[in-house]
N, C-alpha and C positions, 0 to 999 in steps of 0.2 A: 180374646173376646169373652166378654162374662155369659152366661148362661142366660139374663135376661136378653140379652141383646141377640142371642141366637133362637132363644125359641119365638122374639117379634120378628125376626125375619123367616122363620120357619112357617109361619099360621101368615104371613101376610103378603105373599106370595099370589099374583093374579094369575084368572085361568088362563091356560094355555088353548088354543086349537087343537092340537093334536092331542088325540090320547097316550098316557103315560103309559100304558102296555104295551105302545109302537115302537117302543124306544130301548135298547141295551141297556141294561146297566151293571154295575160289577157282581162278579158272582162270589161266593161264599158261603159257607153257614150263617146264616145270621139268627140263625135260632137259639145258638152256641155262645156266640158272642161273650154274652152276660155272665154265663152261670159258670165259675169253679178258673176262672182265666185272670182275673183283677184286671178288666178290663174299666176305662173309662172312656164313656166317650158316646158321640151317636155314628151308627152305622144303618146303612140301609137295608131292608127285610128283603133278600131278594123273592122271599116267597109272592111277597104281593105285588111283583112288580117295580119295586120301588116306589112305589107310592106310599108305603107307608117306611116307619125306620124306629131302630133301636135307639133311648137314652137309657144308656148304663151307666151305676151309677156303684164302678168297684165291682164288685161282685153281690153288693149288697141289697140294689133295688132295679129294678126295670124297667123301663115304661114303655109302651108301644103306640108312639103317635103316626099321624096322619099327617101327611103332604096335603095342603089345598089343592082342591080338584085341579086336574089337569097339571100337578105339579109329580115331578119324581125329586126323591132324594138324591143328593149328591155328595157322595162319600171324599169328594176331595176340594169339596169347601165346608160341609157339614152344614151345610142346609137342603130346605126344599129349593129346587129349582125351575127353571123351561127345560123339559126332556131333551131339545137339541143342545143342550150345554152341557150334557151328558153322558 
């Protein structure tokens, strides 16, 4: 899946009921991620809940987006998602 097609499903995502701070989701450093690993890829911030999530890009750039409200990220489809699918 190309990167356009993943950051429109990432931003276009409706809000959920429930809050995304209700909900588990995977744990890790996600601070780490990016820097000094040759990492590529997006991973979820578990700092924030999963509401927000990492696009790494190599070890070269970072970006730290946002899940649409009431969305958490979901590290094993790589998108935002509904927190119960999580």
């Amino acid at each position: 899946m190309n990167r356009g097609v993943l950051a429109v499903l990432a931003f276009c995502a409706l809000a959920a009921c429930a809050r995304a701070e209700d909900y588990p989701c995977e744990s890790g450093d996600s601070a780490c991620y990016c820097s000094n690993k040759n990492k590529t890829g997006m991973f979820a911030d578990t700092k924030a809940g999963c509401a927000k999530y990492y696009w790494c890009v190599s070890d070269i750039q970072t970006f730290h987006m946002d899940c649409a409200p009431g969305t958490v990220f979901n590290n094993a489809i790589g998108v935002c998602d509904w927190p119960a699918n999580v």
